[in-house]
N, CA and C atoms as a LAMMPS dump frame, in Angstrom:
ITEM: TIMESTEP
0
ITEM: NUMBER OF ATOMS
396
ITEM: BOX BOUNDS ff ff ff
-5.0000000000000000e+02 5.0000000000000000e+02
-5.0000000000000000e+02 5.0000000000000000e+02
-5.0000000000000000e+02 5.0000000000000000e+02
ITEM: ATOMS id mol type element x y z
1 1 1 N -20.539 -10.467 -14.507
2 1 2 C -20.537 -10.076 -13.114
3 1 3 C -20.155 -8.607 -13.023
4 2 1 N -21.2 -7.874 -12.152
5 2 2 C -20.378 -6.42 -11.799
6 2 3 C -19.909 -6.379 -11.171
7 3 1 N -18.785 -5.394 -10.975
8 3 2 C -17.811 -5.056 -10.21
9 3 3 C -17.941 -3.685 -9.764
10 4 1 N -17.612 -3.057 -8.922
11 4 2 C -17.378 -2.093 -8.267
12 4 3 C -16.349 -1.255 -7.834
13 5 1 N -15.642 -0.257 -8.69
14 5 2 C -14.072 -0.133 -7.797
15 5 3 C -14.371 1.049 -7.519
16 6 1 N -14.074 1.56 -6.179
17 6 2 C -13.897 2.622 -5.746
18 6 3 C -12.967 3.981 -6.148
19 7 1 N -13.417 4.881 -6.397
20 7 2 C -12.923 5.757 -7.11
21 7 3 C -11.465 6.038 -6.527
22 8 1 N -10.606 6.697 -7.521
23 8 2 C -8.864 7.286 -6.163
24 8 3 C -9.228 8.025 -5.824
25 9 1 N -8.427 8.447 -4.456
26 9 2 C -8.658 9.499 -3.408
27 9 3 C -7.272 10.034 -3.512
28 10 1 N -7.061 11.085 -3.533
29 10 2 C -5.462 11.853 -2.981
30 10 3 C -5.434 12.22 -1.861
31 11 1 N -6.571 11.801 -0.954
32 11 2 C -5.907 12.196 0.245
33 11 3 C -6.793 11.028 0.975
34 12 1 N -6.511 10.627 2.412
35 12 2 C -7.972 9.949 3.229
36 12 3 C -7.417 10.518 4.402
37 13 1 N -8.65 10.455 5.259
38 13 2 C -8.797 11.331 6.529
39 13 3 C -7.742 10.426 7.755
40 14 1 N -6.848 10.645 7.651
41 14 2 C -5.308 10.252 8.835
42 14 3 C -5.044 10.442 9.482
43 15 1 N -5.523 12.313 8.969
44 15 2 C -4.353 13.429 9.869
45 15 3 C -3.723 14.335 8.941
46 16 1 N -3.726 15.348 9.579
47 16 2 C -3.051 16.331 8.374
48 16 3 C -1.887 16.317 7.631
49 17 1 N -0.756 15.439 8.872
50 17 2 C 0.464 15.559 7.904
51 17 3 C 0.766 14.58 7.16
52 18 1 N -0.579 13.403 7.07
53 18 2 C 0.079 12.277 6.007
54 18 3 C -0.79 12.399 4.431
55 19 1 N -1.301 13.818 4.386
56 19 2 C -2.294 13.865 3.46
57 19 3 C -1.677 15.258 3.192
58 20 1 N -0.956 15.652 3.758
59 20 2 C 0.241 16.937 3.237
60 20 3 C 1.418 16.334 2.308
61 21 1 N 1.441 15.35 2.708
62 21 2 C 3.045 14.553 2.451
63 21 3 C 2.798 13.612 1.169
64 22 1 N 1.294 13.25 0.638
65 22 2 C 1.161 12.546 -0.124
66 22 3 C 0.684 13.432 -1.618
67 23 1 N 2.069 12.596 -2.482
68 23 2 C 2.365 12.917 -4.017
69 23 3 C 1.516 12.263 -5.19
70 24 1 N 0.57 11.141 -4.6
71 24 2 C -0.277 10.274 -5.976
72 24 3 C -1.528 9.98 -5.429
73 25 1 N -1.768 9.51 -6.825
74 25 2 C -3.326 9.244 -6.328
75 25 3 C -3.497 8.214 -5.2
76 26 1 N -4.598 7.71 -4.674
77 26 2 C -4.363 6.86 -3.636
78 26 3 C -5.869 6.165 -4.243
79 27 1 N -5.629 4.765 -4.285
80 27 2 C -6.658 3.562 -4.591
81 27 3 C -6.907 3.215 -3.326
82 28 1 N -8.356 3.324 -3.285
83 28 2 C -8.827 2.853 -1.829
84 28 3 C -9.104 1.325 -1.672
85 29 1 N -8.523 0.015 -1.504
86 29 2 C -8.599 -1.033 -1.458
87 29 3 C -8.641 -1.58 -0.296
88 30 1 N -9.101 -3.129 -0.06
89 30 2 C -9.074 -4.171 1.097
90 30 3 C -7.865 -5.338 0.243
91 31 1 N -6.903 -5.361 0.875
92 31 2 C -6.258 -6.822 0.625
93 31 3 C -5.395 -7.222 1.599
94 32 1 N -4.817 -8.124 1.708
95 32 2 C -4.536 -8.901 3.116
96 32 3 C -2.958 -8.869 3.051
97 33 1 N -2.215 -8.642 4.107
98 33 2 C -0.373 -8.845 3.492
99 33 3 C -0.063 -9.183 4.784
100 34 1 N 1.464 -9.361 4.683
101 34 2 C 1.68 -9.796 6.019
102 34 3 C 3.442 -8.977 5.508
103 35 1 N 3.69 -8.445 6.94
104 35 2 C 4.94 -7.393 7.017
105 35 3 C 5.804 -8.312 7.725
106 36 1 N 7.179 -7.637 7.857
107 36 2 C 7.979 -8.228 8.315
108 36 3 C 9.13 -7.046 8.4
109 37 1 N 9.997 -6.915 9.958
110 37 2 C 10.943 -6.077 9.998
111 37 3 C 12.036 -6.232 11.139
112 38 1 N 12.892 -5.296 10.908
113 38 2 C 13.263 -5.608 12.303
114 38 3 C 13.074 -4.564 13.653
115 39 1 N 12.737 -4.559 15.097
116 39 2 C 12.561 -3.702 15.904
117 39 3 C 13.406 -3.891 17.232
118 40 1 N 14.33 -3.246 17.713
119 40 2 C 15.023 -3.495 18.263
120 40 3 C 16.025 -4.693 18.591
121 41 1 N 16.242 -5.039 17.145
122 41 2 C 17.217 -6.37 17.538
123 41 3 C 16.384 -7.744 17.102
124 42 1 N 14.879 -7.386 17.267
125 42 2 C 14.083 -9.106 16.968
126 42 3 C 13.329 -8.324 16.157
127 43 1 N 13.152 -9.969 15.448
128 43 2 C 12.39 -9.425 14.268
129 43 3 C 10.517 -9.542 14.726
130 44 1 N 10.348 -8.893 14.15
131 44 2 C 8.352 -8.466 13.95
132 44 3 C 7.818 -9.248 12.63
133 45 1 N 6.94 -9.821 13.05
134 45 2 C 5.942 -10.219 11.753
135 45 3 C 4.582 -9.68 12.287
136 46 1 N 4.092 -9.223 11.316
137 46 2 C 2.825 -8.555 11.458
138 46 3 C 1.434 -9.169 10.035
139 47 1 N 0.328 -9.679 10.425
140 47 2 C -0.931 -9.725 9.473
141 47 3 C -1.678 -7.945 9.23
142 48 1 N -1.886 -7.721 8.472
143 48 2 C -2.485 -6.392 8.297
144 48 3 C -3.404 -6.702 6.888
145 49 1 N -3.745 -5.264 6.684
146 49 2 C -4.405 -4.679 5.775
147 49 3 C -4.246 -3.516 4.934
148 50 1 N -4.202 -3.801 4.2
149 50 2 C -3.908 -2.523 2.891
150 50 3 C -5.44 -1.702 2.786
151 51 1 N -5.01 -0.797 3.011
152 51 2 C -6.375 0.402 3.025
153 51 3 C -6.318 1.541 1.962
154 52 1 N -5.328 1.78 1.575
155 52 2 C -5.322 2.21 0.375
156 52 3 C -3.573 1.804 -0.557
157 53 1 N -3.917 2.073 -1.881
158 53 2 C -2.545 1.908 -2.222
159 53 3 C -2.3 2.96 -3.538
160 54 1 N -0.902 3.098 -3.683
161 54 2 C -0.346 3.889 -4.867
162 54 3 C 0.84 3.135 -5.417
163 55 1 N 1.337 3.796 -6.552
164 55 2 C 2.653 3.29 -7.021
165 55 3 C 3.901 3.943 -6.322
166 56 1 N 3.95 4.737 -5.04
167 56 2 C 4.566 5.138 -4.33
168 56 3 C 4.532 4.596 -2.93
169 57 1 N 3.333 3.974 -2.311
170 57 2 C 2.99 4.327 -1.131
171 57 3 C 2.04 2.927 -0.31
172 58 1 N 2.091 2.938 0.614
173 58 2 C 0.602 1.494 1.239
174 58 3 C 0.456 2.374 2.27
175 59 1 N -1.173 2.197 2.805
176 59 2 C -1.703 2.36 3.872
177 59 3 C -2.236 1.209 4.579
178 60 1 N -1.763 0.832 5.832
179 60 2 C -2.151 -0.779 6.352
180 60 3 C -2.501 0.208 7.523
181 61 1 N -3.799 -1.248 8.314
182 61 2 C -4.144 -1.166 9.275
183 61 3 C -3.252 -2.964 9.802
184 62 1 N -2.271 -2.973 10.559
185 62 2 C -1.829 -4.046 10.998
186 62 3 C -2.092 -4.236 12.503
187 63 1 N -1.62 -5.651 12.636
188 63 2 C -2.059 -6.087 14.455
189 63 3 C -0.604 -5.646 15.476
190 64 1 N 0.549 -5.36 14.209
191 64 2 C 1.908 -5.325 14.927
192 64 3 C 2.134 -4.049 15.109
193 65 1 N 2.727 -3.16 16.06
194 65 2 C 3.484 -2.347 16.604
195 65 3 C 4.282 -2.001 15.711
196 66 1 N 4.397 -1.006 14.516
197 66 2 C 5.656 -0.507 13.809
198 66 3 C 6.041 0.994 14.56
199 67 1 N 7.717 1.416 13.847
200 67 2 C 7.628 3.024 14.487
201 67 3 C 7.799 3.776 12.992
202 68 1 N 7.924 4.926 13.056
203 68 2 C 8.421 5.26 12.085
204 68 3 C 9.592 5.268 11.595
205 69 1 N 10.621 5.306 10.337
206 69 2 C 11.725 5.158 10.29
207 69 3 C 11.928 3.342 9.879
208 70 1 N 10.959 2.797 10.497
209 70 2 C 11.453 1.212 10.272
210 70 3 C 11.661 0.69 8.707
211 71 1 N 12.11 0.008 8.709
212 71 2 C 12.486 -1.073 7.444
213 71 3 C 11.576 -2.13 7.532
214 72 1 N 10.597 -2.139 6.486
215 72 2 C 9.409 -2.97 6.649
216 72 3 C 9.506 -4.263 4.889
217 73 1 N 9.437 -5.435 4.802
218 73 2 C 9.402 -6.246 3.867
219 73 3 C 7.268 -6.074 3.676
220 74 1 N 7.092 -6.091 2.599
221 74 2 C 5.539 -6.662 2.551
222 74 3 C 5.712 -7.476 1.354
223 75 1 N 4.307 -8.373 1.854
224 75 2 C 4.106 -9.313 0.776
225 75 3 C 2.069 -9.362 1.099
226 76 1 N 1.996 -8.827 -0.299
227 76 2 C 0.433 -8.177 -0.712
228 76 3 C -0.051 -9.079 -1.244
229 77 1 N -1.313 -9.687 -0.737
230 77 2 C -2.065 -10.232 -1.56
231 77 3 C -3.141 -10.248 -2.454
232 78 1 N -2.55 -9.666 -3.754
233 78 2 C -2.923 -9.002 -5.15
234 78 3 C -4.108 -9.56 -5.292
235 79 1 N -5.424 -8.665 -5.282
236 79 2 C -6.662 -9.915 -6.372
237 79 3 C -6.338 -10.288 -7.58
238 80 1 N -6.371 -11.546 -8.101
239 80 2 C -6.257 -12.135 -9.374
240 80 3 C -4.616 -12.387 -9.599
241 81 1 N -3.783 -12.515 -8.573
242 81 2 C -2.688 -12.82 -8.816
243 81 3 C -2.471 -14.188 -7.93
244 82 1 N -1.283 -14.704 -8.277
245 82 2 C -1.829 -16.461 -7.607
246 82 3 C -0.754 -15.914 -6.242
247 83 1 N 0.805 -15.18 -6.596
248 83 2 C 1.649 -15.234 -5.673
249 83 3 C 1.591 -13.561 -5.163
250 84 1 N 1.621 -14.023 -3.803
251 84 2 C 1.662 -12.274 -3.175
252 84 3 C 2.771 -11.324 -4.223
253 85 1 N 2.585 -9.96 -3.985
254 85 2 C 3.95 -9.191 -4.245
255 85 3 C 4.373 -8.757 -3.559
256 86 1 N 5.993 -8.842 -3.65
257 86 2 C 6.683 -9.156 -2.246
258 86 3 C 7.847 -7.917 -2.415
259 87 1 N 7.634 -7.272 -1.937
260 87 2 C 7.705 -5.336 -1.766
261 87 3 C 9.164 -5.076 -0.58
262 88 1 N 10.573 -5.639 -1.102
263 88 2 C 11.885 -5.992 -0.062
264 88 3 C 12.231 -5.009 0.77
265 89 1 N 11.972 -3.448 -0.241
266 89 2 C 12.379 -2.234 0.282
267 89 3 C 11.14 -1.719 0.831
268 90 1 N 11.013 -1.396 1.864
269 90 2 C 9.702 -0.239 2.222
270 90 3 C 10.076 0.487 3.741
271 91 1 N 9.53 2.054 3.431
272 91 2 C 10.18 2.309 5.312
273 91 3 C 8.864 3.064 5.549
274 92 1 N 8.471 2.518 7.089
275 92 2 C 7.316 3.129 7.937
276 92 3 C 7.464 4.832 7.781
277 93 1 N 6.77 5.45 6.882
278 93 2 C 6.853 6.607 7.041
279 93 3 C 5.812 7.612 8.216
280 94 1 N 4.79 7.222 8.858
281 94 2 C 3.924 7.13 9.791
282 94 3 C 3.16 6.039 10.319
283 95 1 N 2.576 6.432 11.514
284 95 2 C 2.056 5.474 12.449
285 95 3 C 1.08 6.189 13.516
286 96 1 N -0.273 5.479 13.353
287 96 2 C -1.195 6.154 14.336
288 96 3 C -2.134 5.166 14.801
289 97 1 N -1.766 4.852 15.995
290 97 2 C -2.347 3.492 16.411
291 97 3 C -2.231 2.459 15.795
292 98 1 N -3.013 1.675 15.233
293 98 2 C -2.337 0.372 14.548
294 98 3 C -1.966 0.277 13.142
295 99 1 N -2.701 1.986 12.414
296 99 2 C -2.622 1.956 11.067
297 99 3 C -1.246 2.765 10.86
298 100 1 N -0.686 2.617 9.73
299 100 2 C 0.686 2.787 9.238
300 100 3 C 0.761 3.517 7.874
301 101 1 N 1.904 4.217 7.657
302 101 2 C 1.272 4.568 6.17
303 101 3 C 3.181 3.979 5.875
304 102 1 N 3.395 3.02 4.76
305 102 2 C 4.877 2.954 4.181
306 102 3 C 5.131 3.098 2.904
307 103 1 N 6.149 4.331 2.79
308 103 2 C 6.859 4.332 1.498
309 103 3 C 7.651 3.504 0.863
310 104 1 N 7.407 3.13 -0.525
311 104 2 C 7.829 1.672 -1.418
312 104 3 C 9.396 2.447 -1.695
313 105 1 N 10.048 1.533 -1.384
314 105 2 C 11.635 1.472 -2.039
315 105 3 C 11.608 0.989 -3.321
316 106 1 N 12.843 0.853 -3.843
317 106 2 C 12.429 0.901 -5.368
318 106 3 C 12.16 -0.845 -5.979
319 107 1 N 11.207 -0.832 -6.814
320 107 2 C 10.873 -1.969 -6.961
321 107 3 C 11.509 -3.149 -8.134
322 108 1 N 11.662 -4.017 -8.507
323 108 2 C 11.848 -4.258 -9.383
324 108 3 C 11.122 -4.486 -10.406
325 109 1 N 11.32 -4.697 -11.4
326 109 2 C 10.603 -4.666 -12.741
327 109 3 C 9.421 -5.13 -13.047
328 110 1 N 9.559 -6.377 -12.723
329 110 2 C 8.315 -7.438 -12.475
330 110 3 C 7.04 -6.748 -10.884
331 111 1 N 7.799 -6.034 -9.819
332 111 2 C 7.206 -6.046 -9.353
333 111 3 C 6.338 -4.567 -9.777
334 112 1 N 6.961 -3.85 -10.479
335 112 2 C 6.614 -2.002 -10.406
336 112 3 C 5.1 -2.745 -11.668
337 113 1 N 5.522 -3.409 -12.211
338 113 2 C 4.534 -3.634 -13.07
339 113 3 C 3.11 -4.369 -12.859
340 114 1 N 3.398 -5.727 -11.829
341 114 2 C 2.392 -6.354 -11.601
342 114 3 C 1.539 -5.111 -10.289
343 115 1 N 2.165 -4.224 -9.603
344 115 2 C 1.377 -3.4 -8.994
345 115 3 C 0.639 -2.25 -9.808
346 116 1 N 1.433 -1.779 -11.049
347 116 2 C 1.044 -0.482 -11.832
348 116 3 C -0.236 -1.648 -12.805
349 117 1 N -0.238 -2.864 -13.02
350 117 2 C -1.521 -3.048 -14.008
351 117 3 C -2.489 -3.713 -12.142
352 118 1 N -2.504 -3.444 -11.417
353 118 2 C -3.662 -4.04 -10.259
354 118 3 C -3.974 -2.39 -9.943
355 119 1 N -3.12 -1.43 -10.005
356 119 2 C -3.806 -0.03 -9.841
357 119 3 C -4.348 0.097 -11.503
358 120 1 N -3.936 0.051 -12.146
359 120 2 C -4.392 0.498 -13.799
360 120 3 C -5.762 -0.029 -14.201
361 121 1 N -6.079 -1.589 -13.417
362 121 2 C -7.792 -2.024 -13.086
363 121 3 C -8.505 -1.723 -12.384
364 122 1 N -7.727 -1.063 -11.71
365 122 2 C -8.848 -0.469 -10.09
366 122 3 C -9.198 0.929 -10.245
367 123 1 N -8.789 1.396 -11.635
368 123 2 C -9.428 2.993 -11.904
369 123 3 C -10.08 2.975 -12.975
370 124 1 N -11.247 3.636 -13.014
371 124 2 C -12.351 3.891 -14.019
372 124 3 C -11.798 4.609 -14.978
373 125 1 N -12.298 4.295 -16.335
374 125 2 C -11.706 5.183 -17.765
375 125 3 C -11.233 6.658 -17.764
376 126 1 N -12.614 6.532 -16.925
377 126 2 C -12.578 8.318 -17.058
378 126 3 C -11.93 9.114 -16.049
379 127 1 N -11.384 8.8 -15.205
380 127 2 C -10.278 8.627 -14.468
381 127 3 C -8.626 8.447 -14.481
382 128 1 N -8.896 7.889 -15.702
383 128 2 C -7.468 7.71 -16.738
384 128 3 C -7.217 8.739 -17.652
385 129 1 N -8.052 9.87 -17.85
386 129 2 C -7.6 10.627 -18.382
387 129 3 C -8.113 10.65 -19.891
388 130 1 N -8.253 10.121 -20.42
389 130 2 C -8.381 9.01 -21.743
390 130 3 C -9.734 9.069 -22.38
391 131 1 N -10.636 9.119 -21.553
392 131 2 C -12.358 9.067 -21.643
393 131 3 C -12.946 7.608 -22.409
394 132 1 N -11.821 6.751 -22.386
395 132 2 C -12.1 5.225 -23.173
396 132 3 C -13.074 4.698 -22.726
């Protein structure tokens, strides 16, 4: 079966200051997560979308209202993984209409890894530096 992965981008069209502010490559992906935080006292659950991702960073288009500054939980649903990855630390670093961009708090072991080999498949050889 072929596959298709879309090349990384270091930047996608946002807005200037979230493509000023961004340090890695950015994998342009579709996968499904669902957020969770708190906003004034009650908590938010939100269904979204991951629109791009890094080992730093998510870009979601969600249905929920975040601000910036928030404390956001995600739980990503990885292709080829059976259980989401479930991401405890993350804070809304922008917000423009429904899409969001959040910076990853630090991950744990199991998780820095099962995200660094789902980006490490989603980039072409030659892309890696490597020419394999």
């Amino acid at each position: 079966m072929l596959t298709h992965n879309a090349a990384p981008v270091t930047a996608v069209a946002e807005g200037p200051r979230q493509s000023e502010r961004r340090h890695g490559v950015r994998t342009p992906t579709i996968l499904s997560l669902l957020y969770s935080g708190m906003d004034s006292g009650q908590m938010l659950m939100g269904d979204g979308v991951v629109t791009n991702l890094s080992s730093s960073g998510i870009g979601i288009s969600g249905d929920r209202s975040v601000t910036p500054g928030m404390e956001v939980a995600l739980f990503v649903d990885l292709t080829g993984v059976e259980e989401p990855l479930c991401i405890a630390q993350s804070r809304v670093s922008w917000v423009e209409g429904c899409r969001f961009g959040v910076e990853l708090g630090t991950l744990k072991l199991e998780e820095k890894n099962h995200l660094g080999f789902f980006l490490w498949d989603r980039v072409t050889p030659s892309d890696r530096g490597c020419g394999i």
